[in-house]
C-alpha positions in Angstrom: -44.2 -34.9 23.3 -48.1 -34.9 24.1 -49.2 -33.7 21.0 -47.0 -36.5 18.9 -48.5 -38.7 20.9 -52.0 -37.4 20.3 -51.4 -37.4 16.7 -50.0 -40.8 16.4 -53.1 -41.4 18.3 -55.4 -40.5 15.9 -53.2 -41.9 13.1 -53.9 -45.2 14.7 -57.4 -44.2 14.8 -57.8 -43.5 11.4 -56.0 -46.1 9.7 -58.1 -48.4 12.1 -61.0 -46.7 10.3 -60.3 -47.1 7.3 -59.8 -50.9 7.8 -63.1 -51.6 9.6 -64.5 -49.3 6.2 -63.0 -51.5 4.1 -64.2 -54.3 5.5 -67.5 -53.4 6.4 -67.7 -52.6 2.4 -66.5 -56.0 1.5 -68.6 -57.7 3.5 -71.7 -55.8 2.3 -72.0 -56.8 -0.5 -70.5 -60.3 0.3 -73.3 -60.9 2.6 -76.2 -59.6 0.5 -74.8 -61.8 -2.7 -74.4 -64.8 -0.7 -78.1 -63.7 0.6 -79.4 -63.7 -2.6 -77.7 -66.3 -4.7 -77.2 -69.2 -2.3 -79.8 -68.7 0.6 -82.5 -67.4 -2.0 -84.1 -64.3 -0.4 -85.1 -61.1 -2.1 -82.1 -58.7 -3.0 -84.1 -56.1 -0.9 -84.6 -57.5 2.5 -81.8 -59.4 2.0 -79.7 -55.9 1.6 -81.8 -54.7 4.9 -80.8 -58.1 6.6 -77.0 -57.2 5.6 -77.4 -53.8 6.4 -78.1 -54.6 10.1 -75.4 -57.4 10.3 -72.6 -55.0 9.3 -74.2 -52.1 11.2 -74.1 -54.2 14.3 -70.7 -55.5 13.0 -69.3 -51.8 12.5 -70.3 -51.3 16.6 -68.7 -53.8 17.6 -65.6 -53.2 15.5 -65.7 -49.6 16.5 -65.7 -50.2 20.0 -63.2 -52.8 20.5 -60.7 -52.2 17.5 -61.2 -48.5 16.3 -61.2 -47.0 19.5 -60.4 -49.5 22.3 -60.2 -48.9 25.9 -64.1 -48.0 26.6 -65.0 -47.0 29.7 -68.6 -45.5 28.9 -71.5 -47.6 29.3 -72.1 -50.0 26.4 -75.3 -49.5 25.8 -75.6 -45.8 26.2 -72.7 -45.7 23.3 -74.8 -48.1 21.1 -77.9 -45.4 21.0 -75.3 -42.7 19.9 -73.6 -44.5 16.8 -77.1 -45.5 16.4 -78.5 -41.8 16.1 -75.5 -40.8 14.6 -75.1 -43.4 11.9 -79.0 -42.5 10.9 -78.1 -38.4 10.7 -74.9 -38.9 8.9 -77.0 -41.4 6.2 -79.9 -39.0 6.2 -77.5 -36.3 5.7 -75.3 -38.0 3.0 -78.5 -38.4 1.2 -79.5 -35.2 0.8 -76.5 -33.9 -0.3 -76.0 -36.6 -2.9 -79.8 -35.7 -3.8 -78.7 -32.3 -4.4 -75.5 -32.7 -6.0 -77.8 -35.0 -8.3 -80.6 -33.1 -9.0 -80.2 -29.2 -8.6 -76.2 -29.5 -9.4 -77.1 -31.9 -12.3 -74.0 -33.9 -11.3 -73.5 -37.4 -12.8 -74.7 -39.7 -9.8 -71.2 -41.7 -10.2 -69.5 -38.3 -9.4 -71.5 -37.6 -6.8 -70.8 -40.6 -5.6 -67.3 -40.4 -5.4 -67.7 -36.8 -3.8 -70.4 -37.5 -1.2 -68.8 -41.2 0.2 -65.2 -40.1 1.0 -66.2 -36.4 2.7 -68.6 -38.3 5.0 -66.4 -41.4 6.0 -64.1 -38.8 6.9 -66.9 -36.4 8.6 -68.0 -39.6 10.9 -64.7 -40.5 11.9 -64.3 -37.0 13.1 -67.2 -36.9 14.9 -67.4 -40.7 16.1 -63.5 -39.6 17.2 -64.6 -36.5 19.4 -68.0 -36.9 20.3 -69.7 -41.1 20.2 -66.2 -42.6 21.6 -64.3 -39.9 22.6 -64.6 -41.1 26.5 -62.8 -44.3 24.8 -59.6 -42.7 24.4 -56.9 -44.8 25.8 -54.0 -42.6 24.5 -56.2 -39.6 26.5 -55.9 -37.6 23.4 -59.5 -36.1 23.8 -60.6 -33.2 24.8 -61.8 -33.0 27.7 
């Protein structure tokens, strides 16, 4: 009975994911369009400018609607997804960099490769290690 519980858990987790993924892709390049064509500013700071809106948007989704029920301190779970959003997008680099250059992969391919694995690798690890003291089902490990 625990573990169907846990797993419906995580279920819930995920789909919530994937929603708050969607969104936060929709509204990327939503905000830096709207950025560019109607407020005028630069595509590239106004891409920086969106990229710290939905960053800051993702938290607070995270937190409140991915994995509800937080009970760690606020700000000490902000510097985590901060550090771990930087590693996963310095990591995810790389390995598209590689895949593009020493696996001479087409960088649409790589593309396709390197997003899903590490949306999925960040939930994972946002799941058990950023928020997993925000489990209100208690399906982490403890």
């Amino acid at each position: 009975m625990k573990i169907e519980t846990a797993k419906r858990g995580v279920l819930g987790k995920s789909f919530r994911f994937s929603v708050l993924s969607i969104v936060s892709f929709a509204a990327t390049i939503g905000l830096t369009i709207v950025s560019v064509e109607v407020l005028g500013i630069d595509p590239l700071p106004a891409h920086v400018i969106t990229l710290v809106i939905v960053f800051l948007l993702n938290f607070a989704g995270l937190t409140y609607f991915v994995f509800p029920g937080h009970t760690d301190r606020l700000f000490r779970t902000f510097l985590s997804f901060l550090a771990s959003t930087f590693g996963f997008r310095v990591l995810e680099w790389i390995v598209f960099a590689l895949l593009v250059t020493l696996a001479a992969m087409d960088y649409r391919i790589a593309i396709i490769v390197v997003v899903p694995f590490f949306t999925a690798l960040k939930f994972l690890f946002l799941n058990h290690f950023t928020f997993a003291r925000r489990s209100v089902l208690g399906d982490t490990p403890k």
